[in-house]
C-alpha positions in Angstrom: -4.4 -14.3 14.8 -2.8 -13.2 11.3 -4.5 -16.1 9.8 -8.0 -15.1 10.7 -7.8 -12.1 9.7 -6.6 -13.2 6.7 -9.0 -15.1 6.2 -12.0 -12.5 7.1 -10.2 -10.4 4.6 -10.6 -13.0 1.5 -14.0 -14.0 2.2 -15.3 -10.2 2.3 -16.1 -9.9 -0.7 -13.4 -7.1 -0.8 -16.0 -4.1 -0.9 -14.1 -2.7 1.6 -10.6 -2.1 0.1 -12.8 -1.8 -3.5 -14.0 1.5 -1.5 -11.1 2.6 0.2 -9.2 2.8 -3.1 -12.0 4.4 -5.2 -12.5 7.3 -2.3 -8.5 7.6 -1.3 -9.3 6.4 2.1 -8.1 3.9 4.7 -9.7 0.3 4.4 -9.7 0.2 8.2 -11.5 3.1 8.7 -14.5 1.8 6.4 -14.2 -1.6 7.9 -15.0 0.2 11.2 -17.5 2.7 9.8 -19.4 -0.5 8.7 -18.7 -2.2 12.1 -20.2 0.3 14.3 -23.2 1.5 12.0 -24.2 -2.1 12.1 -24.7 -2.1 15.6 -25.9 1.6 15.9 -28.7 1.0 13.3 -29.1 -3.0 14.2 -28.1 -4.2 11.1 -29.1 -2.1 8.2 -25.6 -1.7 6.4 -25.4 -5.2 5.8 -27.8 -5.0 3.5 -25.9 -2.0 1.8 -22.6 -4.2 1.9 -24.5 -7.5 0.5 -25.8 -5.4 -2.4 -22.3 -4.1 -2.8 -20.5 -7.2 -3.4 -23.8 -8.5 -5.4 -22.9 -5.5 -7.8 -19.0 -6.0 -7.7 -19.0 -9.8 -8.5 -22.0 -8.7 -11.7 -19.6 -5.8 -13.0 -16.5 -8.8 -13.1 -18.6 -11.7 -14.4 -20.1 -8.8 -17.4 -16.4 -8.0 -18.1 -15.4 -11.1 -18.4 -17.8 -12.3 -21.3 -17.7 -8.9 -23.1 -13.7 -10.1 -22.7 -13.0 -12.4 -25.7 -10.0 -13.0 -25.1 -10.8 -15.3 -22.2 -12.6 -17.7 -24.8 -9.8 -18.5 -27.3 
């Protein structure tokens, strides 16, 4: 059981925990926030999740080639 969840945790993108230490708040309760408005609103959040993670892994890959230290 600790392995799937492990597992689920790596491949989410981490917008989750991103959030829940930006706001001060428990990664949990955003995980389930996201959960149950998915099925309350049939899927909308996902989209607002996707878009998430599409801007996290933007704001990384920018910082890494304004970075040059990762091209010595």
């Amino acid at each position: 059981m600790e392995q799937i969840k492990l597992f689920f945790q790596g491949s989410a993108f981490g917008v989750c925990s991103k959030l829940g230490e930006k706001l001060h708040f428990p990664i949990d309760s955003i995980r389930l926030f996201f959960i149950y408005s998915s099925f309350i609103t049939l899927g909308s959040p996902i989209i607002l999740y996707v878009s998430m993670a599409m801007l996290m892994k933007l704001r990384t890959y920018f910082r890494r080639m304004n970075n040059p230290i990762l091209f010595d």
